[in-house]
N, CA and C of each residue as an Amber inpcrd file, in Angstrom:
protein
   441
  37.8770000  17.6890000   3.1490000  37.8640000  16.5370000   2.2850000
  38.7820000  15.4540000   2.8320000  39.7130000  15.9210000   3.0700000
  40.5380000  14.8040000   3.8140000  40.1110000  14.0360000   5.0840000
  39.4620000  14.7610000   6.0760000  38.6910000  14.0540000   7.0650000
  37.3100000  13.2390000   6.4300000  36.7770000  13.6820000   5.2890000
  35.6570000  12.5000000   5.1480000  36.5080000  11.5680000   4.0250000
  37.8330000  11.2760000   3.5610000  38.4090000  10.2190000   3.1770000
  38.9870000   9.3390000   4.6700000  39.5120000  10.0870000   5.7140000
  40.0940000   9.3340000   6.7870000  38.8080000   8.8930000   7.7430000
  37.6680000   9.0680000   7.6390000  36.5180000   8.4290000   8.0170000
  36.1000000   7.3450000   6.9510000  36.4050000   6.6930000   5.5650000
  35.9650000   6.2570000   5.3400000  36.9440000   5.1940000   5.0870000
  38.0150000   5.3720000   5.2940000  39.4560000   4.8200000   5.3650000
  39.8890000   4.2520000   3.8860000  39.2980000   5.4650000   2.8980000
  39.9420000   5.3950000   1.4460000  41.3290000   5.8780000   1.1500000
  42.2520000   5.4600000   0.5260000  43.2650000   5.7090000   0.0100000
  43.0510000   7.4740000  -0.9130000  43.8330000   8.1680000  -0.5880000
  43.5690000   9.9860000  -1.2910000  44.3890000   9.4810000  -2.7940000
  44.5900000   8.7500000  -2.9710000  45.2370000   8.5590000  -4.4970000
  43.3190000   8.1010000  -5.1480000  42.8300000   7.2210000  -4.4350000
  41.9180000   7.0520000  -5.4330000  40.4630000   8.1820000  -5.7390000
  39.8010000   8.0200000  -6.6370000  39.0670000   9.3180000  -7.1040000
  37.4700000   9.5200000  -6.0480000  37.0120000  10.3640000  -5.6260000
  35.9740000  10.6800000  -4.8140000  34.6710000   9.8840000  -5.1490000
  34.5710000   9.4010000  -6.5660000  33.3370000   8.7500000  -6.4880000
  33.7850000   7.5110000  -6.9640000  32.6220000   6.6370000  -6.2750000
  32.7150000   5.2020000  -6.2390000  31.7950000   5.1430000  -7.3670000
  31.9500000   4.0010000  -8.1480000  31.1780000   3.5390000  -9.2090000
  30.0570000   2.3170000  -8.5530000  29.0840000   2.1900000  -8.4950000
  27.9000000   0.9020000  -7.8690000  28.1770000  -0.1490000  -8.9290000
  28.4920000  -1.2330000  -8.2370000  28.4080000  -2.7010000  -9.2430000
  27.5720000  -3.1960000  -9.6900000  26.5160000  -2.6550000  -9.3320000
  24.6680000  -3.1750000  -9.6820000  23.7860000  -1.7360000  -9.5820000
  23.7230000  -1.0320000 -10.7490000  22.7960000   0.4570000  -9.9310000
  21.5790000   0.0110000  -9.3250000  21.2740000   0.3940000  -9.3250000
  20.1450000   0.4580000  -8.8100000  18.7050000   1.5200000  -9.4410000
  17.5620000   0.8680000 -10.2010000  17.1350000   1.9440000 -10.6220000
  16.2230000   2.1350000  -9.3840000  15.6030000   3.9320000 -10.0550000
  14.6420000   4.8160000  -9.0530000  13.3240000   4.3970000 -10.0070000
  12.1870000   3.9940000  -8.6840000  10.7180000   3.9410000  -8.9760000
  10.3440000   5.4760000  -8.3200000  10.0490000   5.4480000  -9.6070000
   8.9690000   6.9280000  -9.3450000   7.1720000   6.7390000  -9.9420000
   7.0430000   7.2570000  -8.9050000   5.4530000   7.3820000  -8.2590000
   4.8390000   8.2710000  -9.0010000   3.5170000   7.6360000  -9.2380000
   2.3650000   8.9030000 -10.1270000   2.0350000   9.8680000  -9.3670000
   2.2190000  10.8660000  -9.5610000   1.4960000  12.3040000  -8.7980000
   0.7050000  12.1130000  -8.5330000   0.2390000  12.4550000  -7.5830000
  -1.4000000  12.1790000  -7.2220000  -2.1510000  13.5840000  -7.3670000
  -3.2460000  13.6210000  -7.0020000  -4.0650000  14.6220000  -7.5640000
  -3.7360000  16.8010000  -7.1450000  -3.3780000  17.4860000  -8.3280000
  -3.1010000  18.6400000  -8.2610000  -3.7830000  19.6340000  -7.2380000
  -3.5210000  20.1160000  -6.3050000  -4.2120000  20.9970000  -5.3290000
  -5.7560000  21.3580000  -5.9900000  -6.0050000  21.9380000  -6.8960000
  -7.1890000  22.3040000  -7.0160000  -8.2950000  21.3530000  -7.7660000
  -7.9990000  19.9050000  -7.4600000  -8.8730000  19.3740000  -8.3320000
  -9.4440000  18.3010000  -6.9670000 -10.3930000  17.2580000  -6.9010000
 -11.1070000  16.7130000  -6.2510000 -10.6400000  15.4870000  -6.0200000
 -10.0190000  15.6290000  -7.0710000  -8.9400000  13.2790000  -6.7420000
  -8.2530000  13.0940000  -8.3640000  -7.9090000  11.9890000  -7.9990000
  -7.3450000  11.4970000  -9.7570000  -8.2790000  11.6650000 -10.8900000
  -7.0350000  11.7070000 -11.5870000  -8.2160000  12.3490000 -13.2290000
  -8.9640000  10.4360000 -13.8200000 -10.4660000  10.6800000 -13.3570000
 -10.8610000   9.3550000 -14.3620000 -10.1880000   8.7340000 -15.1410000
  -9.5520000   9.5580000 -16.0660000  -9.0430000   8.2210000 -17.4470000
  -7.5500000   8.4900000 -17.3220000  -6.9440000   8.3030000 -15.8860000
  -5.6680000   8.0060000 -16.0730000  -5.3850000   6.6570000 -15.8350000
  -4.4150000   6.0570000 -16.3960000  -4.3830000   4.4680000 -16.2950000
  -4.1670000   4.2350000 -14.7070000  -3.7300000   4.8120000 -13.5550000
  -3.5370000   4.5600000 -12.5790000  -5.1590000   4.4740000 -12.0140000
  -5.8680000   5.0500000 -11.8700000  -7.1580000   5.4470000 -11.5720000
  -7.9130000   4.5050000 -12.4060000  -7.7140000   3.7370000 -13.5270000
  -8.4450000   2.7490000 -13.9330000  -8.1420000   1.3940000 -13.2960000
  -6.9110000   1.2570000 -13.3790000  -6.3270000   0.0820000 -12.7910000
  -6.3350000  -0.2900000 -11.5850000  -6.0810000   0.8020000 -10.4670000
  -6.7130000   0.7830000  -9.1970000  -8.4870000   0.6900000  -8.8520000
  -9.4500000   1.6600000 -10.0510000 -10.6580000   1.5710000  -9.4760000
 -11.4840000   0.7780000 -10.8060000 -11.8550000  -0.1180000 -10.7960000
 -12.1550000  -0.9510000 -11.7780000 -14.0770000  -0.7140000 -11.5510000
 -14.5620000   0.1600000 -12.7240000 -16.0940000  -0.1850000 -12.2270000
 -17.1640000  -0.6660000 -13.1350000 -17.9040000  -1.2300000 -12.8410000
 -18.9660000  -1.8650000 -13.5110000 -20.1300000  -0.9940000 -14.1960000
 -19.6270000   0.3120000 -13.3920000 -20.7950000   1.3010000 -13.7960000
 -20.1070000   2.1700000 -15.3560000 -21.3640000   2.0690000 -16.2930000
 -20.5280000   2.4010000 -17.6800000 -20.3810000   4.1380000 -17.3580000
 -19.0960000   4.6230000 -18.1280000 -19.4850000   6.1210000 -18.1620000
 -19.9070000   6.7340000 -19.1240000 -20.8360000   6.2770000 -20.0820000
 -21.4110000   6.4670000 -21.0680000 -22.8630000   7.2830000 -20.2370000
 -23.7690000   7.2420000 -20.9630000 -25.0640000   8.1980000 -20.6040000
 -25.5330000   7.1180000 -20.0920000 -26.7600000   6.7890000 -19.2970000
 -27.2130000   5.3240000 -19.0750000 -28.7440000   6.0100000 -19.6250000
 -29.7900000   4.9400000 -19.3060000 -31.2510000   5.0240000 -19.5190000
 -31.6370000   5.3970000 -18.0930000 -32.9180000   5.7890000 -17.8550000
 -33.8060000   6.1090000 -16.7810000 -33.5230000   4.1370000 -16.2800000
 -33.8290000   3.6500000 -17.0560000 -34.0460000   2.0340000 -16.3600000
 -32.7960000   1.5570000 -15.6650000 -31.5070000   2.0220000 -16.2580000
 -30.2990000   1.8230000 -15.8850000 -30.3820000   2.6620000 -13.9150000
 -30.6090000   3.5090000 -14.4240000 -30.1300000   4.7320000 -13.1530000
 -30.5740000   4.1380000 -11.7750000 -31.6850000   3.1590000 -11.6360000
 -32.1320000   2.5830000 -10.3140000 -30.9250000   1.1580000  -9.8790000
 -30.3910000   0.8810000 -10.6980000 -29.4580000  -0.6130000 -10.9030000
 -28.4810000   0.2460000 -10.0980000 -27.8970000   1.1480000 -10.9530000
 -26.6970000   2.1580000 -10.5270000 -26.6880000   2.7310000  -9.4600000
 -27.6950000   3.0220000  -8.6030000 -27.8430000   3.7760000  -7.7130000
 -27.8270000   2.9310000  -6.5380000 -28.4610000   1.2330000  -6.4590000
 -28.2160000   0.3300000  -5.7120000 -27.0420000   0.0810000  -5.6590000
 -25.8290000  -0.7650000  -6.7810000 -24.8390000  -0.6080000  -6.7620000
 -23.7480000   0.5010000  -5.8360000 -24.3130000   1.7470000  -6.1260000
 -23.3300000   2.6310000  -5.4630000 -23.8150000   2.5500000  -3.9030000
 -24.5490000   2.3940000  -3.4170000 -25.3390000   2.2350000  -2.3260000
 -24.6710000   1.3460000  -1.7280000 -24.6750000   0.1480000  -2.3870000
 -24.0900000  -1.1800000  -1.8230000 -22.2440000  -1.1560000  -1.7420000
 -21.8090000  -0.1810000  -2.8150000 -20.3050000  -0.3210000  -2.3490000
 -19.9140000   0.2870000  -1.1330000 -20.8830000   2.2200000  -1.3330000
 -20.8080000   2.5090000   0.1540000 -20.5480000   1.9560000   1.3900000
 -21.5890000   1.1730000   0.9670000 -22.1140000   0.0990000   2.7020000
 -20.5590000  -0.7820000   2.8240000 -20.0820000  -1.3910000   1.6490000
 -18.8350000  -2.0470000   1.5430000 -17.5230000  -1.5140000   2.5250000
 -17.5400000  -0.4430000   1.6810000 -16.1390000   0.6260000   1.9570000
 -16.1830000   1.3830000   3.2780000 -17.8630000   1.2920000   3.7630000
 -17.4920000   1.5290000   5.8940000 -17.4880000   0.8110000   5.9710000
 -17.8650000  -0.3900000   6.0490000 -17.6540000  -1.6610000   6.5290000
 -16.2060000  -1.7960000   6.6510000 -15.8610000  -1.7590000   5.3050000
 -14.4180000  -2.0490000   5.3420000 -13.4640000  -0.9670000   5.9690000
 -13.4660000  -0.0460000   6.0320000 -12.9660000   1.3180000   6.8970000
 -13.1590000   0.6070000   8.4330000 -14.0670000   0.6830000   8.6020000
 -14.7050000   0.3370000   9.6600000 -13.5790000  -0.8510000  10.7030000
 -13.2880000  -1.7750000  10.1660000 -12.4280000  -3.3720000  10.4640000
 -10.7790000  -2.8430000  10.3090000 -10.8540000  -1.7940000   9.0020000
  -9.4550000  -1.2410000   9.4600000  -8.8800000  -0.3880000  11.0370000
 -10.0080000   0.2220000  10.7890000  -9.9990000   1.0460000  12.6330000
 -10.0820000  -0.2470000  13.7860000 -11.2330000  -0.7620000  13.7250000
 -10.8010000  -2.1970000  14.6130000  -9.6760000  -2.8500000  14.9430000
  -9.0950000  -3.0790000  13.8300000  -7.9380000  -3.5610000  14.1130000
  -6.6740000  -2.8550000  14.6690000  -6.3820000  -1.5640000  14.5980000
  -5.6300000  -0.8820000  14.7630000  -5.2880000  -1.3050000  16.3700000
  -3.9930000  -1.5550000  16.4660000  -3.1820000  -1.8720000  18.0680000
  -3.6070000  -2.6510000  18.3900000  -4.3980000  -3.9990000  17.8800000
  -4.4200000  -5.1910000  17.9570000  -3.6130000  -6.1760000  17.3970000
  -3.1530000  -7.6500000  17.7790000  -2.6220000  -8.6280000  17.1730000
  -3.4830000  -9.1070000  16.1010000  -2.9770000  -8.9370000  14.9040000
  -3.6720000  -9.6390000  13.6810000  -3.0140000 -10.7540000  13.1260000
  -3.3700000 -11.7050000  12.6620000  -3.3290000 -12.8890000  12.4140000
  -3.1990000 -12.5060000  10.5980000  -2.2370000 -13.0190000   9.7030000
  -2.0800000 -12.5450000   8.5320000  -1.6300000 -13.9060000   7.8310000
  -2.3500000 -14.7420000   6.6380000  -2.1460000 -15.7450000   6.0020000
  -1.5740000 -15.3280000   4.7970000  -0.2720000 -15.4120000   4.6130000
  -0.0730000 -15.0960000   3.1020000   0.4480000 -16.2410000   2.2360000
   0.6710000 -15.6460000   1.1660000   1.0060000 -16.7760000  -0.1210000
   2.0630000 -17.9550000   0.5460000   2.0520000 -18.6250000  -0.1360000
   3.1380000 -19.7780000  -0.0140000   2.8130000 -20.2320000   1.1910000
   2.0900000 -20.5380000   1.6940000   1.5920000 -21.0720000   2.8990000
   2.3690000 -20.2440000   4.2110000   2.6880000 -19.1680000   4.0240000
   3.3280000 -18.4000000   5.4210000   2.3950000 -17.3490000   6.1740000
   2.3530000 -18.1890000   7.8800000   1.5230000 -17.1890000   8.4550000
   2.4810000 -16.5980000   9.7050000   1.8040000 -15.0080000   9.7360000
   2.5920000 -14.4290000  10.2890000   1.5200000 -13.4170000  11.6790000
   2.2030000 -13.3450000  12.6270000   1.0200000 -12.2530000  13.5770000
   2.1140000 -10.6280000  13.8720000   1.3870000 -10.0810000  14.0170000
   1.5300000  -8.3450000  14.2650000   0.7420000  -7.5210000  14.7300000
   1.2460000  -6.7670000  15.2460000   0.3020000  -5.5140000  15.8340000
  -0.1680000  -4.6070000  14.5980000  -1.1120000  -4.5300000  14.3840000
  -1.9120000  -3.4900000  13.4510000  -1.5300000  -1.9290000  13.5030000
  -1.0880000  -1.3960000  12.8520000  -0.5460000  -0.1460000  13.1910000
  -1.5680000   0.3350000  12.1340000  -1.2990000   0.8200000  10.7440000
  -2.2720000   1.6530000  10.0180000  -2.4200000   0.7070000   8.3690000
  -2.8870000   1.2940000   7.4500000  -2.7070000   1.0850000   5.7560000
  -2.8480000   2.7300000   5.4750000  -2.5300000   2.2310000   4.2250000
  -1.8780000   3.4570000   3.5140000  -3.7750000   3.8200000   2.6950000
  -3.6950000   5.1720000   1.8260000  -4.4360000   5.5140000   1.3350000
  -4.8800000   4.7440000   0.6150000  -4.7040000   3.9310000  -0.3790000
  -4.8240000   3.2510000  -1.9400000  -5.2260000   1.2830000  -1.4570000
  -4.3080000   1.6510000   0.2540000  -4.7770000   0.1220000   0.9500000
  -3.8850000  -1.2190000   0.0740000  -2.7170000  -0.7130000  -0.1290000
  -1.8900000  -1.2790000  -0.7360000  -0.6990000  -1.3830000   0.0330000
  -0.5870000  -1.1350000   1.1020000   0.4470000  -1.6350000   2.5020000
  -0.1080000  -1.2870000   3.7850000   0.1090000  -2.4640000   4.4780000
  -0.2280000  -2.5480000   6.1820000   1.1420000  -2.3470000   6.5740000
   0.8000000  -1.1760000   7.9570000   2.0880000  -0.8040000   8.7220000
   1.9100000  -1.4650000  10.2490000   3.1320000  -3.0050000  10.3710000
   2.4720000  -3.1310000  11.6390000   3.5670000  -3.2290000  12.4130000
   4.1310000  -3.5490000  13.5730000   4.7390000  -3.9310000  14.7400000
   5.1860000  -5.2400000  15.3330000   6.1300000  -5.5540000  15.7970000
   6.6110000  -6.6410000  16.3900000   5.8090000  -7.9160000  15.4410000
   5.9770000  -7.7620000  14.2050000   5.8050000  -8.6410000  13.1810000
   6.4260000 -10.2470000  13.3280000   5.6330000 -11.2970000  13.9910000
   6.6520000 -12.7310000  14.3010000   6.3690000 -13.4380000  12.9880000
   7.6690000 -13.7850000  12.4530000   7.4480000 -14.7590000  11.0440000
   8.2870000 -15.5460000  11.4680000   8.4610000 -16.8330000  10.9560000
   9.3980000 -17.9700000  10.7890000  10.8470000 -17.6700000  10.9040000
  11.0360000 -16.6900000  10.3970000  12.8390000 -16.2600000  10.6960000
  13.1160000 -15.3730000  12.3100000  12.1110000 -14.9590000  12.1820000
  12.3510000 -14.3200000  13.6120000  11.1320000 -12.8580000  13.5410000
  11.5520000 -11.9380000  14.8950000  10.4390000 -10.9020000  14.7170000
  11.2930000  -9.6210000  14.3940000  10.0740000  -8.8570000  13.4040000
  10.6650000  -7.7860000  12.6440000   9.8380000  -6.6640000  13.3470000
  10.7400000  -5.6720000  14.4470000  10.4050000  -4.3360000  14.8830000
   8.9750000  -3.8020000  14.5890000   9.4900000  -3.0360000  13.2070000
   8.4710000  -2.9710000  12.1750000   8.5650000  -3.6230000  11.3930000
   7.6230000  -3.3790000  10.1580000   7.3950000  -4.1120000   9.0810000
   6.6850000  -2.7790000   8.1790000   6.0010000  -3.3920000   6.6710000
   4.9830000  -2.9480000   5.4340000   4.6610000  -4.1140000   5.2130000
   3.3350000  -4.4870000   4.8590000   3.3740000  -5.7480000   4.2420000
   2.1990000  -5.0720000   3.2830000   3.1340000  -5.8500000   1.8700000
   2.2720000  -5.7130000   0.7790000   0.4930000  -6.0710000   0.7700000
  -0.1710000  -5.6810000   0.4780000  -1.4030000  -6.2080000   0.5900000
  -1.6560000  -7.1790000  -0.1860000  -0.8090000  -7.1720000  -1.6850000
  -1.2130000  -7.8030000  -2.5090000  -0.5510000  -9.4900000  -1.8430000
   0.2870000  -9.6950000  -1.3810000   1.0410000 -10.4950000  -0.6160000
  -0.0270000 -11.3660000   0.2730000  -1.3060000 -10.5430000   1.1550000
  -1.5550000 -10.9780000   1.9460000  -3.3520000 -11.7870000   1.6250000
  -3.4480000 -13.3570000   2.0690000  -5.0980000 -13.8280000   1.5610000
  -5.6710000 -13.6110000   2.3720000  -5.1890000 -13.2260000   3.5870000
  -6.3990000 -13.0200000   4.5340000  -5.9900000 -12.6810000   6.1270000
  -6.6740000 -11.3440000   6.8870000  -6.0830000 -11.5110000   8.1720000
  -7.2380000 -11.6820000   8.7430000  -7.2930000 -12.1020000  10.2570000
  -8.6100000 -12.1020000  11.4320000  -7.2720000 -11.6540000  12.5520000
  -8.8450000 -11.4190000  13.4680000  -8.1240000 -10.2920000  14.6850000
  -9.4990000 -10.6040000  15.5290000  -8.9310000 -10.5390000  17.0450000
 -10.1630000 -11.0300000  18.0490000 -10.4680000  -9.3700000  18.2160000
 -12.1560000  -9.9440000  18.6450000 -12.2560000  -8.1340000  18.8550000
 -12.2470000  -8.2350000  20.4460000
């Protein structure tokens, strides 16, 4: 004990814990889905709020079921597409327009599951360049990237 007070070059009269002048609270994260189940439970508010759909979950009609079935068809086609431009980009310079009129370029490294942070590299913004980076998605209106 005395060597981790003379490493921190505290006085041994005063008491071992420091009090924080501002705590700091902890964000804690929704569990995500329990080993034996297939993904998030439908009617949890996280799973609504993240997947917003047009398709009712009520019973539909025979007339409904052809509408629905295009729809799901067409998001498919969406979500490789969009998969698709995420892999593209990966270890390329992307070009990133965000709010407040600030544009910034980076190397494309990955996004997260939910597609709610880009992980990129040698990030150049107006203050200077950041190693790494996260950049919020919600943060960002739009990137392009040469193929």
């Amino acid at each position: 004990m005395q060597e981790a007070r003379a490493c921190f070059n505290e006085d041994p009269i005063k008491p071992d814990r420091i009090e924080m002048k501002n705590p700091v609270n902890v964000l804690r994260l929704p569990r995500g889905p329990d080993p034996n189940s297939r993904g998030f439970d439908p009617t949890s508010p996280r799973y609504i709020a993240l997947c917003p759909s047009s398709i009712p979950a009520s019973s539909v009609s025979s007339t409904d079921l052809k509408s629905i079935e295009e729809e799901q068809r067409l998001r498919s086609e969406l979500r490789e597409r969009f998969l698709r431009t995420l892999i593209a980009m990966t270890g390329k310079q992307v070009h990133f327009s965000m709010y407040e009129k600030v544009h910034v370029q980076a190397k494309f490294g990955a996004s997260d599951i939910d597609v709610l942070n880009f992980q990129v590299s040698d990030l150049q913004t107006p203050l200077g360049v950041q190693k790494e980076a996260l950049l919020r998605c919600q943060d960002v209106i739009s990137c392009s990237f040469n193929l």
